[in-house]
Every structure is written in structure tokens, then in C-alpha cells.
C-alpha positions as CSV (number, residue, x, y, z in Angstrom):
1,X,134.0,52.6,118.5
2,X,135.4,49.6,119.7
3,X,139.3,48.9,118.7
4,X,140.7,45.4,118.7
5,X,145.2,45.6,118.2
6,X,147.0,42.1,118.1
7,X,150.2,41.3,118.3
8,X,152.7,38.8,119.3
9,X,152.8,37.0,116.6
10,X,155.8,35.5,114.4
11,X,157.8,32.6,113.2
12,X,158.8,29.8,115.4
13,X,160.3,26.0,115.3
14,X,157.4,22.9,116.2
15,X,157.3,22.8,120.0
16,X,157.8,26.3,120.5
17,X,156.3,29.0,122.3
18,X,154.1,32.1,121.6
19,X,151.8,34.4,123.7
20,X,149.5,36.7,121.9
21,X,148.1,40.1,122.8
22,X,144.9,41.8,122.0
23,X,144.8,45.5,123.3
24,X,140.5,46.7,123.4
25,X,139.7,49.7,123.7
26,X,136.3,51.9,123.0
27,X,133.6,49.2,124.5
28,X,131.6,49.7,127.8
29,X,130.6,46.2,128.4
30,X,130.0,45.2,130.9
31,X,129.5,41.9,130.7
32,X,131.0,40.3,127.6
33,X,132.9,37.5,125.2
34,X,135.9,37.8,123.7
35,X,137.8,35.0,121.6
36,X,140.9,34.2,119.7
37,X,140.1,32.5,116.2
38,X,142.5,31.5,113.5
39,X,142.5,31.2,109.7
40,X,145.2,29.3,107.5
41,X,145.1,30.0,103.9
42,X,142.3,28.6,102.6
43,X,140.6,27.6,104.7
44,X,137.7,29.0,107.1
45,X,138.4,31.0,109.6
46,X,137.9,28.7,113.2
47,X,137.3,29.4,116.7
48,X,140.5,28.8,119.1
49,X,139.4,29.5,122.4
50,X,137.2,31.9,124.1
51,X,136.7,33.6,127.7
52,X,133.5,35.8,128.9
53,X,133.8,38.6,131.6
54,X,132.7,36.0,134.2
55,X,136.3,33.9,133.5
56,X,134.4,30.7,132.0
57,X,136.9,29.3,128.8
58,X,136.2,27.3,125.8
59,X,138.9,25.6,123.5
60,X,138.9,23.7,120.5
61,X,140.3,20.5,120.5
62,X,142.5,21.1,118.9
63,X,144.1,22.7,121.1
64,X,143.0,22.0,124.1
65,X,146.0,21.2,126.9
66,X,148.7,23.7,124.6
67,X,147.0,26.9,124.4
68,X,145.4,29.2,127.6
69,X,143.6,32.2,126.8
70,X,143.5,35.0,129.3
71,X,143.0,38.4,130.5
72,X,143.5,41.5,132.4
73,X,140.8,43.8,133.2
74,X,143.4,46.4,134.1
75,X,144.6,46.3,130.8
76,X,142.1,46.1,128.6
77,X,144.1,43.1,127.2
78,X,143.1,39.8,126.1
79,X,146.5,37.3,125.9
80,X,146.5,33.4,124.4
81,X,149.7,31.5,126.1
82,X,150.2,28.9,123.1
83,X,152.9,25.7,123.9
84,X,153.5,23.0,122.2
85,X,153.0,24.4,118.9
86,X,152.7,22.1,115.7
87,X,153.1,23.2,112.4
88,X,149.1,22.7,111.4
89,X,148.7,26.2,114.2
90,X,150.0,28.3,111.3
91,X,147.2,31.0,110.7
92,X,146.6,34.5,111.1
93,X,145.3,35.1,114.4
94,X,142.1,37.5,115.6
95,X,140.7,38.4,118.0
96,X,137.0,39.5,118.8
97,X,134.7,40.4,121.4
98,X,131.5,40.8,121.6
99,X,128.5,42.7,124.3
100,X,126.8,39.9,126.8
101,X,127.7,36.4,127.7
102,X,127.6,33.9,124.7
103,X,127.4,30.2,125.7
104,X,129.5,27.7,126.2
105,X,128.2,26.2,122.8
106,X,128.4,29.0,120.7
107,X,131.4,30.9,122.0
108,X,133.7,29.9,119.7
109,X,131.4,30.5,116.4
110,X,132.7,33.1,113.8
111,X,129.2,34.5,113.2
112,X,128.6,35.4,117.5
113,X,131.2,38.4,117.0
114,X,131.0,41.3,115.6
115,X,134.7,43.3,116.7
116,X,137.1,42.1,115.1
117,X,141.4,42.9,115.2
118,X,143.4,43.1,111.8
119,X,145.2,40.0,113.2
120,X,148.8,38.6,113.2
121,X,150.4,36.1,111.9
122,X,151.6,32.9,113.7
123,X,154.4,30.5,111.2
124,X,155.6,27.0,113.0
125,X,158.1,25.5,110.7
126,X,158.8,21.7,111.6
């Protein structure tokens, strides 16, 4: 069974700093997707950014040049450096992965996932 733990999260002033974790455990893919995706109260949950086994990233514009997703094989853990941040990033965070290589186009769509963490919560007070 496939286990998905953020954390990293919490409060911090516009132009500040975070990195967020996602520990995975329980999947044998060996090729796969994983992403970090967002959602603010009311509103839809979005994609962030996104990285397959092979190392090939997507971002949203939105944050595009601020935020670098990343990983470590060794460590089962998926991270997402995030500069810069603005007060419009508050959200609480996922993360998700998914079996096999999604494309460039669709890597950041809610619906291509199907693991998903319990999430944690990113506040940027201006």
C-alpha cells in the first residue's frame, strides 16, 4: 500500500522561505510521477509542479522561477524548495505519485494521480 507523509509546512512572512518533504513508501515503481499540488480554501485543488523517475519537471506558472521540486531515490523522499513566497501560495499542500511516466501536458492534472499524502499546510502573511 502505498504511503504518502508531508511535512514542512507552516507560517511564514511574504518573501520567505519553505522546503517541503514527502516521505513514500509501499510502491515498486519503477518508473513513475509524482507531484506537489496545492489547494486554498475554496478553491480547486491545482497542480504545482511535478517530476517523473527520469528527472523531467513541470511547474505552473505560477510559480515557475520560486519553487524547485526534487528528489532523492535514497530516500524515498520527494522535497519542493519554495522562495519568494507571496501571500496567494497559502494552501494546503499534497503530494502524489503515481505508476508510469505521465506527460509533460498532463503531469500536473489532479485526476492523473491516484496516491495521495494528508497534506500540510503552507500560511504567508504579507
Amino acid at each position: 500500500q502505498v504511503r504518502l507523509v508531508e511535512s514542512g509546512g507552516g507560517s511564514v512572512q511574504s518573501g520567505g522561505s519553505l522546503r517541503l518533504s514527502c516521505a513514500a513508501s509501499g510502491y515498486t515503481y519503477s518508473r513513475y510521477s509524482m507531484g506537489w499540488f496545492r489547494q486554498a480554501p475554496g478553491k480547486k485543488r491545482e497542480g504545482v509542479a511535478a517530476i517523473d523517475s527520469d528527472g523531467s519537471t513541470s511547474y505552473a506558472d505560477s510559480v515557475k522561477g520560486r519553487f524547485t521540486i526534487s528528489q532523492d531515490n535514497a530516500k524515498n523522499t520527494l522535497y519542493l524548495q519554495m522562495n519568494s513566497l507571496e501571500p496567494e501560495d497559502t494552501a494546503m499542500y499534497y503530494c502524489a505519485v503515481e505508476g508510469g511516466i505521465i506527460s509533460r501536458l498532463l503531469r500536473l492534472l489532479v485526476s492523473q494521480y491516484s496516491d495521495w499524502g494528508q497534506g500540510t499546510q503552507v500560511t504567508v502573511s504579507s
